[in-house]
C-alpha positions, -999 to +999 in steps of 0.1 A: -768+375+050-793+379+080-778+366+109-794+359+144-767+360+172-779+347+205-757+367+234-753+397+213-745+425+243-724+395+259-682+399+260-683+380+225-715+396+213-702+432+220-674+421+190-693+398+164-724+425+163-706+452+151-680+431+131-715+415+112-727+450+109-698+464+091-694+438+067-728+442+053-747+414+073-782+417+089-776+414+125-807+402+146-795+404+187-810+380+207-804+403+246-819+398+283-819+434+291-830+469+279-793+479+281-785+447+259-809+459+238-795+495+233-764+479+229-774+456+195-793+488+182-763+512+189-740+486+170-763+489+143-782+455+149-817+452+152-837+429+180-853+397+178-890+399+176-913+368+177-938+378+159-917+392+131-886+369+127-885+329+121-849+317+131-851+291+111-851+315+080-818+331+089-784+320+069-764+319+094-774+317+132-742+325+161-744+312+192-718+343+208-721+326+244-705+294+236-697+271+202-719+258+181-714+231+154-722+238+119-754+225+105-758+200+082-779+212+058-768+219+022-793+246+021-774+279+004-779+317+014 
């Protein structure tokens, strides 16, 4: 499943990336910094990109900064 965390080198990013990574997701960091950003890719994760990711196309989004509420949608990955 390709998954979009937003926070991913923050205290609960630095756990959910790799966890994703390891059991076979596709991890998409959302970071403010280069060292965020060497962070995601070290854990395996790549980075968001604009121009060559839609969120909306992602399975399953995490919010690692705070909770989020499940969507609605019946859509199925």
């Amino acid at each position: 499943m390709r998954v979009i965390v937003a926070g991913a080198s923050g205290a609960l990013g630095r756990v959910l990336v790799p966890e994703l990574v390891r059991s076979g997701h596709e991890v998409i960091g959302l970071t403010r910094t280069a060292e965020g950003a060497a962070r995601v890719r070290s854990a395996g994760g790549s980075l968001w990109s604009p121009t060559s990711w839609i969120a909306t196309a992602c399975c399953a989004p995490q919010q690692a900064s705070g909770r989020m509420r499940s969507s609605t949608s019946s859509r199925r990955c």
